[in-house]
C-alpha positions as CSV (number, residue, x, y, z in Angstrom):
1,X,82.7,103.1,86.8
2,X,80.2,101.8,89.4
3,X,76.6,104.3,89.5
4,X,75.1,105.5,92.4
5,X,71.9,106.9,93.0
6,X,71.4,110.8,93.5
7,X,68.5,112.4,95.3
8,X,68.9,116.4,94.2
9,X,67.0,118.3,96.6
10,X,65.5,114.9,98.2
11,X,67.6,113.2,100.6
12,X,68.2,109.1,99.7
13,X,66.0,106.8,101.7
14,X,67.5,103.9,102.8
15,X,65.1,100.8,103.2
16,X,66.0,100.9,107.7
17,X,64.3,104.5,107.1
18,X,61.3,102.7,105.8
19,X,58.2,102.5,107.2
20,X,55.9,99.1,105.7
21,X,54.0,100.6,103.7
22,X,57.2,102.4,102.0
23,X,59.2,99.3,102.5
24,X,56.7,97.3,100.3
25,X,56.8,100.0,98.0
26,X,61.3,99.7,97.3
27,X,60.5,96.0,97.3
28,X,58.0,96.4,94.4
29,X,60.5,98.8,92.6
30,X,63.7,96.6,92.7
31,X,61.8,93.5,92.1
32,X,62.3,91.8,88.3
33,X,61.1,93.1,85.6
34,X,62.1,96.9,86.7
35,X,65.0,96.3,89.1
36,X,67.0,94.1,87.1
37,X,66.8,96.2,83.8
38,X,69.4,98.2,81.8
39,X,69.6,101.5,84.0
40,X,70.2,102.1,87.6
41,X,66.8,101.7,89.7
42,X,68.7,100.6,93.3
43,X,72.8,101.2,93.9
44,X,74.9,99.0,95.9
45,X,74.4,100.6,98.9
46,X,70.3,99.9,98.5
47,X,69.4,103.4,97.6
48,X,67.0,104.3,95.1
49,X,68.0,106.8,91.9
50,X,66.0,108.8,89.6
51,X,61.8,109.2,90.8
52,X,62.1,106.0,92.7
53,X,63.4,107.5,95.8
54,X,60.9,110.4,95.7
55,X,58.3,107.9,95.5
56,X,58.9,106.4,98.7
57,X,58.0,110.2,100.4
58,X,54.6,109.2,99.8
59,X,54.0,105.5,99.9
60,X,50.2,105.6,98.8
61,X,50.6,107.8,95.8
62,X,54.0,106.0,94.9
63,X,52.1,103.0,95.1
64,X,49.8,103.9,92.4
65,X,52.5,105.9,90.1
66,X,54.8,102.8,90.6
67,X,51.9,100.4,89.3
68,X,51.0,102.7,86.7
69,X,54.4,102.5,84.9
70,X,54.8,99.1,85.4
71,X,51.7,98.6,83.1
72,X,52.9,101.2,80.6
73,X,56.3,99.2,80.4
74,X,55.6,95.8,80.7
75,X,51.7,95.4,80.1
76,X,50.7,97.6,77.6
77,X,50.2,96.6,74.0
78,X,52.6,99.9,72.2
79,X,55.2,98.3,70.3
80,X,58.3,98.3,72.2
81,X,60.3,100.8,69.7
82,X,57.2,102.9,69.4
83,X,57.2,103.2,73.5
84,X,60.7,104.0,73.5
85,X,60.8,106.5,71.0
86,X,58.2,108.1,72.8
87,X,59.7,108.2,76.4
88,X,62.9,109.7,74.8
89,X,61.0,112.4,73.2
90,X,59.3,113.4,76.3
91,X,62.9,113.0,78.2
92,X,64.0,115.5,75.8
93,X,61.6,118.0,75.6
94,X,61.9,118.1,79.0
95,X,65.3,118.5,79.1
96,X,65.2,115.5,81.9
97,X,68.5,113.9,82.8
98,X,67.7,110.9,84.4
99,X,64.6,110.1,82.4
100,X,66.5,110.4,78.7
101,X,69.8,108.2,81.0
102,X,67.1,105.3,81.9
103,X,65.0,105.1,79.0
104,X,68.2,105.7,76.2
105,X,69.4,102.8,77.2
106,X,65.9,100.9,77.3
107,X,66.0,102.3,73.4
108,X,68.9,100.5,72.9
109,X,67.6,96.7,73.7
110,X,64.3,97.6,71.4
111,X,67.0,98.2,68.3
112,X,66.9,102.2,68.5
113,X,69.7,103.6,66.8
114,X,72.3,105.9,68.2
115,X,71.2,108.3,65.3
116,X,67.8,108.0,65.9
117,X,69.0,108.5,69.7
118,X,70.6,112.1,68.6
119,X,67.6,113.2,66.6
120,X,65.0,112.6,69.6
121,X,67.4,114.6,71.6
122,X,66.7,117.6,69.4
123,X,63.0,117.0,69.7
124,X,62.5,115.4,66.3
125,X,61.3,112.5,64.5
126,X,64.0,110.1,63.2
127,X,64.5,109.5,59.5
128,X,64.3,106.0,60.0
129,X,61.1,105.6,62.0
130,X,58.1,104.2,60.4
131,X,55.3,105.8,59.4
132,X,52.9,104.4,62.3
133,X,56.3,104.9,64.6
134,X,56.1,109.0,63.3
135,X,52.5,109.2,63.8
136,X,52.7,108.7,67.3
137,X,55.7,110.8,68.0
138,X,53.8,113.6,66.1
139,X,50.3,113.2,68.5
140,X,52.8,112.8,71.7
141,X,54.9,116.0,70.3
142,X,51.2,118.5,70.3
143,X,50.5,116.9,73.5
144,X,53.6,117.7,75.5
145,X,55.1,120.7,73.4
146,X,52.1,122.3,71.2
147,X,49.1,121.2,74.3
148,X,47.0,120.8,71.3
149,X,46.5,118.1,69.3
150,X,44.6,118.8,65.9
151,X,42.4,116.8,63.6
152,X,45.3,115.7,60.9
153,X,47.6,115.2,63.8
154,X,44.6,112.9,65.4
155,X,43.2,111.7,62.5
156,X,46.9,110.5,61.4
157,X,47.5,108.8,64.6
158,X,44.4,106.7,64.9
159,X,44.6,105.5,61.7
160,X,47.9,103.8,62.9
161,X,46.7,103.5,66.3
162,X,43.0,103.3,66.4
163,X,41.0,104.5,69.9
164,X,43.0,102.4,72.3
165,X,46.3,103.1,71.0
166,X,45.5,107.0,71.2
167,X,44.4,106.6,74.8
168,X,47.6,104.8,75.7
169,X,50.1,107.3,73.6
170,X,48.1,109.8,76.0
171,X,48.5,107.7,79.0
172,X,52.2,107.0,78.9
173,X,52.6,111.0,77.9
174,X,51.0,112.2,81.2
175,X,53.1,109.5,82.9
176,X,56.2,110.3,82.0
177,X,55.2,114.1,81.9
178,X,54.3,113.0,85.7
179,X,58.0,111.6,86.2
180,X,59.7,114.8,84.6
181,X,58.2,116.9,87.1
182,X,59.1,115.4,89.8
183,X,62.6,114.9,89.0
184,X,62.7,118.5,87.7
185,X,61.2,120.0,90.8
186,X,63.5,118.0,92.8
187,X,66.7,118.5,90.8
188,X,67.5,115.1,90.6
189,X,70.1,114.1,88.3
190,X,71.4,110.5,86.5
191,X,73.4,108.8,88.6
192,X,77.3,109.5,89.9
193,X,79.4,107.2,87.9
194,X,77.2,108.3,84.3
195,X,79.6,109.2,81.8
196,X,77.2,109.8,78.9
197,X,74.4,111.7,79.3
198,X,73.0,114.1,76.6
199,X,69.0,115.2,75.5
């Protein structure tokens, strides 16, 4: 079944509705690495799906969020898994449709496993991840769920981690904390055409 984008409360932008500035914005979003990827970022009929489209509302700031996650994705030095486990968390804590739709099937080409799949869907740590893999999904868990992270939880994490990985663990957090919200406040769902979406 072919996807298509959905805006919620948003209304789809097509790229004639563009201005330049948001028009170099969709052409930074469907552009390799993102656009070409395993979820839907643009539909046939050009249209943006999940936060893209509200990004193009505000050129400027979607600039800078766009940039942002390209770094966290493509640039920064998390392990892949360890990324993904941590995006799917934060999907599911959330309870966000689109995010935990995009990012389960980014899990999937980083060698997550269906079962560890289910039991970040119910907000915990899989089994099967590795130690440094479970520290991080603890200090992401008392950011987002707790909004507290203590001194074992810290102290646990950085030893895996050290200062740099800590700041990025927070980093990606707030981002995708950042992309929750606006998909939340705006009601936007996965795409039409989905048949298997659950977090």
């Amino acid at each position: 079944m072919i996807e298509h984008a959905q805006g919620g409360r948003l209304p789809l932008l097509s790229p004639s509705d563009l201005d330049p500035a948001g028009r170099r914005l969709y052409d930074d979003i469907i552009a390799p690495p993102r656009g070409d990827g395993p979820f839907l970022v643009v539909d046939d009929d050009g249209l943006l799906a999940g936060p893209f489209n509200a990004l193009l509302y505000s050129p400027a700031l979607g600039q800078a969020v766009s940039a942002l996650g390209a770094s966290l994705r493509f640039a920064g030095t998390l392990e892949n898994r360890t990324r993904e486990l941590l995006v799917c968390l934060i999907a599911a804590v959330y309870g966000c449709e689109y995010e935990w739709y995009a990012h389960s099937r980014v899990a999937a080409t980083v060698g997550i496993t269906p079962l560890e799949l289910r039991a970040l869907a119910q907000g915990v740590t899989p089994e099967t991840a590795t130690e440094a893999e479970a520290s991080a999904l603890a200090f992401a868990l008392a950011l987002v769920r707790d909004r507290a992270v203590d001194a074992a939880t810290h102290a646990r994490a950085e030893q895996h981690h050290g200062h740099a990985g800590l700041v990025e663990i927070t980093i990606l957090a707030g981002y995708y904390q950042l992309l929750a919200g606006l998909l939340i406040a705006f009601d936007v769902p996965a795409p039409s055409g989905v048949t298997e979406v659950s977090s």
